[in-house]
N, C-alpha and C positions, 0 to 999 in steps of 0.2 A: 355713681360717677361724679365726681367732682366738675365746680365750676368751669377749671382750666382747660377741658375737655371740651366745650364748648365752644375757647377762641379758634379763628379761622384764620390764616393768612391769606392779603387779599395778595392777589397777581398786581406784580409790578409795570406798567404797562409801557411797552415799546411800540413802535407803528403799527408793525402787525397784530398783536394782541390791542390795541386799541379799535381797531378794524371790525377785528372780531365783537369784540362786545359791541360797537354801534350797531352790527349787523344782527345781532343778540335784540338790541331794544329794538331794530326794525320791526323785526317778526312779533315782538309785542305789541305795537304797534297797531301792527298789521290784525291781530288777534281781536281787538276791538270789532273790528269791523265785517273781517271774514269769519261765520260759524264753523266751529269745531278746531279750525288753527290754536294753535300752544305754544306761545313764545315759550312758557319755563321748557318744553320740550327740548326747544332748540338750545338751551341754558342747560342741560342735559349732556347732548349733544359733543357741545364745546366745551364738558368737562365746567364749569363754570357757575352751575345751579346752588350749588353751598354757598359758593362765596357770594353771589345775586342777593338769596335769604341775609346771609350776616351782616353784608353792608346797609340791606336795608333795616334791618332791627338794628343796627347797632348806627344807625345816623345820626342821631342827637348826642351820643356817647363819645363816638371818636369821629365826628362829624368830619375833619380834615380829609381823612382818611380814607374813609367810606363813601365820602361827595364827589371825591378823584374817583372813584373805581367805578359809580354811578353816572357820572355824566356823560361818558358817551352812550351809553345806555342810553339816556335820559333825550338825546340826542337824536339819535336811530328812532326812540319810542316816537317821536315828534315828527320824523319824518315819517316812518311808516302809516301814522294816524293821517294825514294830509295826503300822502298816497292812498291809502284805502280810502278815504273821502271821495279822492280827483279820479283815480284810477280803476281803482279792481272796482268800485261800487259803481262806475259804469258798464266795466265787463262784465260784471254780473247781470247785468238787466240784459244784452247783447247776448253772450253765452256762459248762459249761467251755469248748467250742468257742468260744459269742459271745466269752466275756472275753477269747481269745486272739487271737481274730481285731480284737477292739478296739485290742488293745497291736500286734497286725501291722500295722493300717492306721494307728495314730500313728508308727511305723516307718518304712510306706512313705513315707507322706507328709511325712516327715522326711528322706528321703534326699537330693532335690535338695541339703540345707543343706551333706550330707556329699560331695555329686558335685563341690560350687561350687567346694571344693577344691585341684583338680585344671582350673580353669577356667584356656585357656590352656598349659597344659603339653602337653610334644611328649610323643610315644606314641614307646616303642621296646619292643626285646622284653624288657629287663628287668623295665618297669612293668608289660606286659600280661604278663607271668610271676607277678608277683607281685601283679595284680588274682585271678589265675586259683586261684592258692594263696589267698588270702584270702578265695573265695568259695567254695573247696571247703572248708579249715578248720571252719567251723562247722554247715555242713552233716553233714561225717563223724561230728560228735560226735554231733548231732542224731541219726546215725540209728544210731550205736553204743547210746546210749541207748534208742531203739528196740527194737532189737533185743532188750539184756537185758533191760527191762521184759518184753516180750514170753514171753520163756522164762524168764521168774521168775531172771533174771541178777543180777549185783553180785559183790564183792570177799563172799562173806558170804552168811547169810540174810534173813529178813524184817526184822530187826533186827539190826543190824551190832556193836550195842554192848552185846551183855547181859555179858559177859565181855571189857572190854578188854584186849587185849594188847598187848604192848609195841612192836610190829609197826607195830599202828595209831597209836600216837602218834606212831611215826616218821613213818607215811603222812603223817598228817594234817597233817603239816609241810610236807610235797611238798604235797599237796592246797590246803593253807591260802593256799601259794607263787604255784600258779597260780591262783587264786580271786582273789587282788591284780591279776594280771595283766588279768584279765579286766572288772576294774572300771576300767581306764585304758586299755584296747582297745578302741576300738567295734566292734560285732560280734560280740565276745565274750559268753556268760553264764554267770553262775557253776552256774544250777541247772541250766543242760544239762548241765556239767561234773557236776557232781554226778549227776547221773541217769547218765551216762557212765560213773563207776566203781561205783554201786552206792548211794550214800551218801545221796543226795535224801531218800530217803521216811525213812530211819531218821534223821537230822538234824531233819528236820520233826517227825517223832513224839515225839524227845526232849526237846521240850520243854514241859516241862509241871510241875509241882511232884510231882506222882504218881512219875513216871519217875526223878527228881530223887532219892528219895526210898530208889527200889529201889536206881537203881545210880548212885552221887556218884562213881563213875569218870568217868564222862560228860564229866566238867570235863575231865580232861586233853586229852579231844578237842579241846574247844570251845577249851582254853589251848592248844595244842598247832596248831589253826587259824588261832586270834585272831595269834599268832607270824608265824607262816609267809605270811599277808597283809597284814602290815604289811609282813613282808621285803619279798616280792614289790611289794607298792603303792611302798614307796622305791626298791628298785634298777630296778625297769623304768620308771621314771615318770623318772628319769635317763637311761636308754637310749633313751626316747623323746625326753625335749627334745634331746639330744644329738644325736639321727640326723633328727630336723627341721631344726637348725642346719646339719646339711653337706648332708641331701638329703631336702629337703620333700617336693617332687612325689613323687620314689620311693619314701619313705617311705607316704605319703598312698594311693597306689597300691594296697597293699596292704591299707589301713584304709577304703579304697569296696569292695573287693572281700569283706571281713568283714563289712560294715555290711547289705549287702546279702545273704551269706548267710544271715547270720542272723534276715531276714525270711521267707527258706524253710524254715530248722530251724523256727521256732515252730511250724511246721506236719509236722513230720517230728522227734520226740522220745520221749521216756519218756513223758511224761506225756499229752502227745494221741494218741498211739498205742493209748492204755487205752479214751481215747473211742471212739474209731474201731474197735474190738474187740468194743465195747458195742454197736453200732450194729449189726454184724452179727450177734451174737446176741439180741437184744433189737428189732433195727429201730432205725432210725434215728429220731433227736428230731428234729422238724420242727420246732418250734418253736427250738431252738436254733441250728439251720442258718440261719433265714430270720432271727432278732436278729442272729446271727455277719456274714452280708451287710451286713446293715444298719448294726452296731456299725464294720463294718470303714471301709466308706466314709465315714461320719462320722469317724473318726479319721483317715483319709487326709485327708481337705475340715479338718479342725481342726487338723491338724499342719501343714497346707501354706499355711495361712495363717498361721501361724504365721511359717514361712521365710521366706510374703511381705513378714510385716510387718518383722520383723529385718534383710532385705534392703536393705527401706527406710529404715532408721534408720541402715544405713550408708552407705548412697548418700548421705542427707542429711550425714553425720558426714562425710565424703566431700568432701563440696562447701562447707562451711564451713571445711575447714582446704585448700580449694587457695587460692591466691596471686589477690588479685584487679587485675584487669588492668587497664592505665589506657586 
């Protein structure tokens, strides 16, 4: 397959499609902060995940171009992050079960968008190999994460950064690396990841002017991150338009089976793990439980209508560009 197969046209952006993508980088955003959430899902979703990948591989190339089609992205991603900061990471501490069971059921009900995919394509043992790896991937993290929460685990102690070492800046290059990754893989998330080596709660805690204050090592982290997810967000974001170009379906294969796991981590992590630990020595919140049921379905019924209606706007888009017969 030739190079030319590879260009992507990006969407020309009018209000509403501008709307859209902000709301597109929200949920990325947002992905930082809430486990198991998928901005590329939602990039999915809105028809919109190829062009996401090419504009950002190809940024330095047709930079003009690609920076238009990114910034309200870029925008949304900004706000959503400052939202999960202010907002959902105090609902979470309040009720944390419902909120996560809200972001599971906009997930699930999200997933048809990411199964559609795959609509049509023949099963062989490579795709169902690598559905199978893709839905255990996010799951392992989830419960790696688990697990050290549990036994008071991490690279470190309660705070991982009172004394940086040189060690961790290296890390946090690796870390920062696959954090990129993770924001252009559906399925993926960065704070599983994070809860997975250790780093979640002490990232979260440092930020604050106080903290800032104590130890202005901190930066190096945060620059030493900030680095290493840009890496990662350009060179995979290449390897994905790339290996869509020669092999969609197989590719895809693996990214239903991630999409999907990681509506079972949300529920299998570091951080609902805490809940569920509470519950047994405290008893369980009933009220949390029966909002959780309730938040969940509603986002399953408001995300799959969603699909509905997106479905429909291509079916129409669909039918206006087939050839009209005499």
């Amino acid at each position: 397959m030739g190079r030319e197969s590879l260009e992507i046209a990006l969407i020309k952006y009018n209000k509403k499609t501008w709307c859209k993508s902000a709301l597109l980088g929200f949920f990325i955003g947002l992905a930082v902060i809430v486990p198991g959430i998928s901005g590329s899902t939602v990039a999915i979703i809105f028809k919109l995940y190829d062009q996401f990948l090419y504009a950002i591989g190809n940024l330095f190339k047709k930079f003009k171009q690609c920076f238009i089609f990114l910034l309200p992205i870029a925008l949304g991603l900004l706000i959503g992050v400052l939202l999960g900061f202010v907002a959902v990471k105090s609902l979470l501490e309040i009720l944390p079960f419902a909120i996560v069971c809200l972001f599971a059921g906009l997930m699930s009900g999200a997933f048809p968008a990411v199964k559609d995919e795959l609509k049509g394509a023949e099963r062989n043992a490579k795709r169902i190999a690598l559905f199978v790896a893709g839905l255990v991937i996010p799951i392992a993290i989830g419960c790696v994460s688990a697990v050290l929460a549990v036994n008071g685990g991490g690279l470190g102690g309660a705070d991982q950064f009172a004394n940086v070492e040189w060690w961790q800046i290296v890390l946090a290059l690796v870390i920062g690396y696959a954090i990129g990754i993770t924001q252009i893989v559906p399925g993926l998330s960065a704070s599983a990841l994070l809860m997975a080596v250790g780093w979640f709660g002490s990232i979260m805690n440092s930020v604050s002017r106080d903290y800032w204050s104590v130890n202005p090592q901190i930066f190096w982290i945060y620059g030493a991150l900030a680095i290493g997810f840009l890496i990662g967000l350009f060179t995979f974001s290449k390897l994905l338009t790339y290996l869509f170009g020669k092999a969609r379906h197989t590719s895809y294969s693996m990214i239903v089976g991630l999409s999907l796991g990681s509506i079972v981590s949300m529920f299998c992590n570091g951080d609902v793990i805490e809940v569920y630990t509470s519950w047994k020595v405290n008893g369980a919140e009933w009220l949390d439980i029966v909002l959780g049921i309730a938040l969940f379905a509603i986002g399953v019924v408001g995300s799959y209508l969603l699909v509905r209606y997106q479905r429909k706007k291509d079916a129409e888009a669909t039918a206006a560009e087939a050839p009209i017969e005499d």
